[in-house]
N, C-alpha and C positions, 0 to 999 in steps of 0.2 A: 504494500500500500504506500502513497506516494504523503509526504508527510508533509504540513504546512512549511514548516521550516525548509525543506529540500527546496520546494518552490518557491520560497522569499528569496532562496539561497541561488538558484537556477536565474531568477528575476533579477538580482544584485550582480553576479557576475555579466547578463546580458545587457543590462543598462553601464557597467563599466567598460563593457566593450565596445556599446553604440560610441561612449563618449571618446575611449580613445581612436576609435577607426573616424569620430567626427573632428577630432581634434588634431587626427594626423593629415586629413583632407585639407582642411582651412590653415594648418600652417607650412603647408606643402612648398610654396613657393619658400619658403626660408629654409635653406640649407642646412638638416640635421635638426632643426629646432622642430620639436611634437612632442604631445604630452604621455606617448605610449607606455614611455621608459618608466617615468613617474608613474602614472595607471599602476603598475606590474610592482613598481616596489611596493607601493601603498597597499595594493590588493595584496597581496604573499603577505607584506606582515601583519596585515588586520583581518586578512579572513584566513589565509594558511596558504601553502605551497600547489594546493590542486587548484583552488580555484585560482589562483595567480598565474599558474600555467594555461590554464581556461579559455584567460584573459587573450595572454601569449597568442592562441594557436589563434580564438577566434577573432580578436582585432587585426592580427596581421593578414590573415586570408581573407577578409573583407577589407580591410585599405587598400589591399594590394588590386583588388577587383578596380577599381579606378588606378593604381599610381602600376598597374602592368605587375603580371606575375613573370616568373622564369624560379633558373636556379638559386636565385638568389632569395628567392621565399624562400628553403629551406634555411639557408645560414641566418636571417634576421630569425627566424624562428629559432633556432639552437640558438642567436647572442643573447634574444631576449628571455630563452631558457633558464642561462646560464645569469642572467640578472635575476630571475625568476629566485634561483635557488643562492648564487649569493645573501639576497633580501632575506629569506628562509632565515640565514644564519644571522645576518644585521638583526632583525628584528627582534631577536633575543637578547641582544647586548643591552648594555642599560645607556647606549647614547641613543636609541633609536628616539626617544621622546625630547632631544635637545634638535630646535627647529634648524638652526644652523649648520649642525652635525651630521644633520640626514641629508641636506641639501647639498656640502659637499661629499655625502655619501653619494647622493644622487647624482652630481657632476662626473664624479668615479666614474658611475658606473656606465655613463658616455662615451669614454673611453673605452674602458671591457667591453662596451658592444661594439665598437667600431674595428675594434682585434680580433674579435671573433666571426663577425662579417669578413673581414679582410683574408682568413681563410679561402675562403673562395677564390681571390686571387692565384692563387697555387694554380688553380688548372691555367692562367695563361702566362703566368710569369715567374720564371725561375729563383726569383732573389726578390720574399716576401717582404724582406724590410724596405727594400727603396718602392713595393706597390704601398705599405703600409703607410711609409713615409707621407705620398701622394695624397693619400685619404685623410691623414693627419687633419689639414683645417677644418673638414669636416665633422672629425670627430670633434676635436675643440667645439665645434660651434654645436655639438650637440649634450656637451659635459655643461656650457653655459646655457643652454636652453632647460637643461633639466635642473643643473640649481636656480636661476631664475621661476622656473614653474616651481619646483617643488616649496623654495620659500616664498611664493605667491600663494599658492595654493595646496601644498601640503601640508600644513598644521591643520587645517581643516576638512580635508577630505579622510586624513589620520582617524579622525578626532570624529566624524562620520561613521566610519566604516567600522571603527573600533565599537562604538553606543551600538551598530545594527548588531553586530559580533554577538557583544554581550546578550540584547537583547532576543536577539532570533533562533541564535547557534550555540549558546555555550559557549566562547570561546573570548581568548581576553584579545 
């Protein structure tokens, strides 16, 4: 039997998906700067690792439905995995509630996406640090896009998701 909670829970991960596949749409034109990365930490440490992953598969396979699939869905899928499950582990420390701290957590992990994206590079280019290198302003400009979002907008989506937690799922 399908329990109220699963369906609050089904409803919260699909309304954090619309917002990051709507948010990565409208800041499309600004290089690296989307609020996807932020989405993915916030979800993973307020609601847990599945539904952060959730988040992961199904905002990236609908942004991408407008910004053009290929091989490169899978590797955004595995960096933001891998932010996924970083977050996992942030979320337990005891700096995840200093707004600052998470924010250049957040910046971080702008970076870890853009090196794990960069993999993909391998299949056309033998010497992944000078593709890496390439990508570099990109990635920066998506380590300052997600500390600017997150300290905009992360204390409070935290601070959201944390109250539904509590209230819907048992969970801190």
């Amino acid at each position: 039997m399908v329990t109220r909670s699963y369906v609050r829970e089904i409803a919260l991960v699909a309304l954090l998906s619309a917002a990051s596949t709507a948010g990565r749409l409208a800041l499309a034109a600004i290089p690296g700067v989307q609020p996807t990365t932020v989405i993915v930490i916030i979800t993973t440490m307020s609601l847990g690792l599945k539904q952060g992953l959730a988040v992961v598969i199904i905002s990236t396979l609908l942004s991408n439905i407008h910004l053009g699939h290929g091989p490169w869905t899978l590797f955004q899928i595995l960096a933001w995995t891998v932010v996924a499950i970083i977050s996992h582990f942030y979320g337990r420390s005891r700096f995840r509630e200093n707004l600052f701290v998470s924010s250049l957590f957040a910046g971080l992990t702008g970076i870890i996406y853009g090196m794990v994206v960069s993999i993909y590079g391998l299949q056309f280019h033998s010497n992944i640090i000078a593709y890496y290198l390439m990508g570099l302003p990109h990635d920066i400009s998506h380590a300052i896009g997600n500390f600017v979002i997150y300290l905009v907008l992360g204390g409070r989506l935290h601070q959201l998701l944390n109250e539904s937690a509590q209230k819907y799922f048992s969970r801190n």
